[in-house]
C-alpha positions, 0 to 999 in steps of 0.5 A: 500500500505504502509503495503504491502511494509513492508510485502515484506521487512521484510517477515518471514518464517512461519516455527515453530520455534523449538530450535536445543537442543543436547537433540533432538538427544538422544531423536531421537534416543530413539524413531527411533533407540531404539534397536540400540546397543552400546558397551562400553568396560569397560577394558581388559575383560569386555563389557557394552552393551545396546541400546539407550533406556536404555541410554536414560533412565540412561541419564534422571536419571543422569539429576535428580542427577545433579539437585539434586546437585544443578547444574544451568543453564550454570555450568560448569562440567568436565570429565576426561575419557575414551570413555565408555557408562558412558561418552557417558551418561554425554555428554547427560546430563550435556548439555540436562539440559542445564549445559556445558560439559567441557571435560579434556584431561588427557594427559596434565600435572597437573598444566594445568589440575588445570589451566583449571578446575579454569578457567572454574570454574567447580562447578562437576568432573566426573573422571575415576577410573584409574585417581583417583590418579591423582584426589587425587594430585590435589584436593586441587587446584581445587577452584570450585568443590563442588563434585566429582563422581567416575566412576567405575562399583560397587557402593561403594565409593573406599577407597579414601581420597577425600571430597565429594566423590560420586559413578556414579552409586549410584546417577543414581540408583533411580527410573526414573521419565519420565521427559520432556527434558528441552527446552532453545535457541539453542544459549546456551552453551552446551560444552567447550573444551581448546586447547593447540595449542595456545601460554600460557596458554590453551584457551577454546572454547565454543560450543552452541547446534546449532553449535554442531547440525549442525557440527553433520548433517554435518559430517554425511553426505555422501560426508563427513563421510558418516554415517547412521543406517547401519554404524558401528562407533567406535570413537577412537578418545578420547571423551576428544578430541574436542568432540570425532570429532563429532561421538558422536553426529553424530552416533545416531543422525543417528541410527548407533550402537556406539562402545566406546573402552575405555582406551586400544587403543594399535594395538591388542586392537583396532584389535580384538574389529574391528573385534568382533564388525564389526566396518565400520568406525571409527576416530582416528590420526595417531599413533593409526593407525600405531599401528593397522598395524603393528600388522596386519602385525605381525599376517597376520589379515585382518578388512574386515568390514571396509570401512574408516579410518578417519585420522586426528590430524596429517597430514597421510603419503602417505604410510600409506593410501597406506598400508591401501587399498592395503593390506586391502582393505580399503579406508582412509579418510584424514581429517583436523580440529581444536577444533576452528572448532567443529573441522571437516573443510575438508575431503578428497574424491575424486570427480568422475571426478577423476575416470580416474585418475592414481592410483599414481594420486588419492593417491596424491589427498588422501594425501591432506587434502581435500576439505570443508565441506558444512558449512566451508568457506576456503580461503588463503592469503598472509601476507598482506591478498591479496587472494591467488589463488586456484591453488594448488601451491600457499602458503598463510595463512589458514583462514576459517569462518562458524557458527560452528567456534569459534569468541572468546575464553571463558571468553575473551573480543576480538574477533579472526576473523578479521573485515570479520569474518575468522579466521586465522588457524595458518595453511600454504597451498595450495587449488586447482582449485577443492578445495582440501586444503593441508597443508604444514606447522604450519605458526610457523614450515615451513622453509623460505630458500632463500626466499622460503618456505619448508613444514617440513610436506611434508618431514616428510610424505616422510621420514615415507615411509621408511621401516626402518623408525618409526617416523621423525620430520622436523625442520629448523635450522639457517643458515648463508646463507639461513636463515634456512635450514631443519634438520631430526630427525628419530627414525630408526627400531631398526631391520634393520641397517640404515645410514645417506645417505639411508636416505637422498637418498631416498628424491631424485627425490621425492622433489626439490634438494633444498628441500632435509634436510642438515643432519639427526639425529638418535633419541631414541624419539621424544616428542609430546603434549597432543593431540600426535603432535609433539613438534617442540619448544621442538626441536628447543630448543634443536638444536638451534645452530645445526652444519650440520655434513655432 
């Protein structure tokens, strides 16, 4: 009696116990999708093309080069690369051998790129050809790195001045031993990216093999990004950007053909490589996208072989959704994460309830960050935490929890989610009664006027709707009155001829008057980070004591 008691209170599953490894993904494709092509373009001019067997079978040399490095268990080793089949390969490797990939962002400035690299002690740098002299600057700041390897196609070593210097496709080449894919727990690390979205130095987040598996499965799946062996999937996302969104992982994880578009990410570039490799969807932010139509626009070209844009890092204009289906025929998909989050968090698809809605109605709905994928928690609180109610108006805090969401950043001892586990995004919003979040603001950028908020994003999205207008920035500015009040920064079309009441018109009836921005200011440029966000300290700095000049 006493045992049956103990059976019924802690019974178990009688399930295999098989570890979620990223190498189960490479190994799937392997054997299932072998013959699936994926292209890497090289530069300008020149593809690598191959399947995922032969990936497979340079993966499994490129892990006895690492074990003939002397790379362990758990050491780390950057990349700072373009997306190509010789980045697509170590995203394999290093974490199939059990090592942790550490992508770099080369958009940041050299002193964060040493910082980085320190401290996450990497002991291996992988770097495109085209970073070689940034790598050369560098070098001797970098206090763990006991090899570096060039990427490039020949196989000798570039006349560089660099210590331990080796050539990619020297170390692969040897004959392939058939190795058995290494077998540890799921909880192991297998990536880390840093984020600079966070105040000093960057932080990095550590991602285990189960966190990176389940976000693949995830993002896979047909209410998310929808991606199966009949998709197309191009990442334009960089692959030093949060894991390239996941697509890496989620695109032969389903047998799909994989595009990798290298460096060149201009409009003509990403157009012509759409349509000679019948790309079906691919991810990237927005200004990528508003390079592609304006040179759509320029030539009269069309995509027909896409059915969604992925739009995510920034917040999409309501136009460029709009300009997307109506002049091509192709349905953007709004999404919204974090490199906290693996990053993926929300996708914006409508539900079929929303057939009978208007078509102003369902681009509203498309606008609007999305709904939770299957595996996030989302909620939002005031500042007190009091639960704000899902009704679509209401602001709060954006906080959310999940088991591919990061608790701690790497190498420090306090946890970032509260006693309940969520995790505060830094994001102001709204979530509807059908769960559709929008975001209408950073907690650090929405405007506090008269006691009320102003999402700087809703003003920003509705000023880019002008024909005449490139980029805009909202910040708020002090006022004596109302404690801050909105100020628009545009950079104009340098064609057409545009003023300061066209531009502050044109809000009219679309926002409370209150809403509307004091004044307008014409600019050249606006700065962006490393991720191509904008970099509203940057502005307030440069406005702090600002006069309204109306």
């Amino acid at each position: 009696m006493i045992r049956e008691i103990f059976l019924r209170s802690n019974m178990l599953g009688l399930m295999q116990n098989k570890q979620l490894l990223v190498s189960s993904i490479i190994d799937f494709a392997d054997k299932n999708y072998g013959d699936v092509e994926i292209i890497s373009k090289v530069n300008k001019t020149e593809k690598f093309i191959y399947n995922y067997s032969e990936a497979t079978n340079r993966i499994k040399k490129l892990i006895q080069a690492l074990n003939k490095l002397g790379l362990k268990k758990g050491d780390r080793v950057a990349t700072l690369a373009w997306n190509d089949h010789r980045h697509f390969e170590l995203y394999y490797a290093i974490s199939s051998m059990g090592g942790v990939l550490h992508t770099i962002n080369p958009r940041l400035f050299e002193e964060q790129i040493i910082y980085i690299a320190n401290h996450a002690e990497d002991k291996i740098l992988f770097f495109d050809e085209s970073f070689s002299s940034l790598i050369c600057n560098i070098s001797k700041k970098l206090l763990t790195i006991d090899h570096y390897v060039i990427m490039q196609s020949h196989k000798s070593n570039p006349g560089i001045k660099l210590e331990n210097l080796l050539s990619y496709e020297n170390i692969i080449d040897q004959k392939n031993i058939d190795i058995e894919w290494p077998q540890f727990k799921e909880d192991d690390a297998c990536s880390l990216c840093y984020t600079s979205g966070t105040t000093g130095n960057p932080k990095g987040v550590l991602y285990s093999h189960k966190s990176t598996l389940l976000h693949a499965w995830a993002t896979a799946t047909p209410d998310t990004l929808g991606i199966s062996s009949s998709s197309v999937v191009m990442p334009v996302v960089p692959m030093f950007h949060a894991n390239a969104w996941g697509l890496v992982y989620a695109a032969p994880m389903s047998g799909s053909k994989l595009v990798l578009p290298g460096s060149e990410m201009d409009g003509k570039s990403i157009y012509e490589i759409i349509n000679d490799e019948g790309i079906t969807i691919s991810a990237g932010v927005p200004t990528v996208w508003l390079m592609l139509l304006n040179y759509m626009d320029e030539i009269k070209g069309s995509i027909d072989t896409v059915k969604n844009l992925v739009i995510g890092g920034s917040a999409a204009p309501k136009s460029m959704i709009k300009d997307f289906f109506e002049k091509y025929n192709v349905t953007v998909l709004h999404a919204w994460g974090m490199t906290e989050m693996s990053p993926l968090g929300t996708v914006s698809r409508l539900l079929p309830k929303h057939s009978k809605l208007s078509y102003e109605e369902k681009l509203n709905l498309s606008a609007k960050q999305g709904r939770a994928i299957f595996g996030v928690e989302m909620i939002i609180t005031d500042d007190d935490g009091k639960l704000m109610p899902r009704d679509g108006s209401s602001f709060g805090n954006l906080k959310v929890r999940g088991p591919w969401i990061t608790e701690r950043y790497f190498k420090e001892d306090e946890p970032i989610v509260d006693k309940e586990g969520w995790f505060n995004t830094g994001d102001v919003a709204t979530i509807d009664s059908d769960g559709f979040m929008q975001i209408t603001d950073r907690s650090k950028d929405v405007i506090k006027s008269g006691g009320e908020w102003i999402s700087s994003i809703d003003l920003e999205n509705i000023a880019i709707g002008h024909e005449k207008i490139l980029e805009a920035c909202v910040i708020g500015i002090k006022d004596f009155k109302w404690d801050e009040r909105p100020l628009l920064l545009v950079i104009k079309d340098k064609k057409s001829e545009l003023t300061k009441k066209e531009v502050l018109d044109f809000f009219v009836g679309k926002v409370a008057k209150w809403w509307i921005p004091d004044d307008v200011v014409f600019v050249n440029e606006l700065p962006h980070t490393a991720t191509g966000k904008l970099l509203k300290s940057k502005l307030r700095d440069e406005f702090k004591g600002y006069k309204i000049n109306n």
